[in-house]
C-alpha angles and dihedrals in degrees: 000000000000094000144015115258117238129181092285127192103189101090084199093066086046092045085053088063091069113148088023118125105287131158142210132225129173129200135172118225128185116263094255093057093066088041100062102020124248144216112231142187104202118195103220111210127262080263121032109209109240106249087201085063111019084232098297090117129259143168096281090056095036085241098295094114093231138032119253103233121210132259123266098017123168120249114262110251102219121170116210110219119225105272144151105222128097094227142043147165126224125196114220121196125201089355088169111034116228096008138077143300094057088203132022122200109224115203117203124202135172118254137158087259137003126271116270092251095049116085122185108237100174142314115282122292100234084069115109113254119250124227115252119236097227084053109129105242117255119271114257113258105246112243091234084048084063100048093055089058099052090045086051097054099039086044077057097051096047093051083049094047100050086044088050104037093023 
């Protein structure tokens, strides 16, 4: 490999590194998942099928057809966006640090339950948070704390107003 992957954001950079080693997993996630958006672990298999080749064997898999994982290997963190759709692609990269493939293609698709090796960590985190129950309340705004406030902003308009008017 030419260069290291990091988490990369530019899918034409990911799009360049076209015939490199690069797997495939597939999981199934309840409607709502997909929804609202979730926050996932997912637990890859002991081999991981090739996506270049569909597990028919090619150079980037040395014509196994998939790529023998390590022991011990942490679950993948993947967070689902918000969609419609009932199906969606997400691009991995470096879903097993230090070994191949550099970037796994995960395909998710809606089902009545998860799949046995996805656990539902959390919504997204682009939702808005909600406010706890056992929250203290916010402290009350003092009512000098107000009219400075107004004198500030009108102060501001009228130095506006004699730049602008003159």
């Amino acid at each position: 490999m030419s260069d290291p992957l990091p988490r990369l954001l530019d899918p034409d950079r990911l799009d360049e590194r076209e015939g490199e080693p690069r797997g495939l997993v597939s999981i199934v996630v309840p409607k709502a998942w997909l929804r609202e958006g979730a926050r996932l672990n997912v637990e890859l298999p002991a081999r991981l099928r090739c996506d270049n080749c569909g597990g028919g064997g090619c150079d980037a898999c040395a014509r196994s057809g998939a790529y023998r994982l390590p022991e011990g290997r942490a679950p993948v963190a993947i967070t689902l966006p918000r969609v419609t759709d009932d199906v969606l692609a997400l691009r991995v990269t470096n879903p097993v640090p230090g070994s191949l493939p550099a970037m796994m293609l995960v395909r998710v698709t809606v089902g009545p339950e998860a799949t046995k090796n996805v656990a539902y960590l959390g919504p997204n985190h682009d939702q808005p948070p909600t406010p706890r129950e056992d929250a203290p309340p916010l402290p009350p705004i003092p009512g000098w704390l107000r009219v400075v406030f107004l004198v500030v902003i009108a102060a501001s308009m009228a130095i506006m107003a004699r730049k602008c008017f003159g």
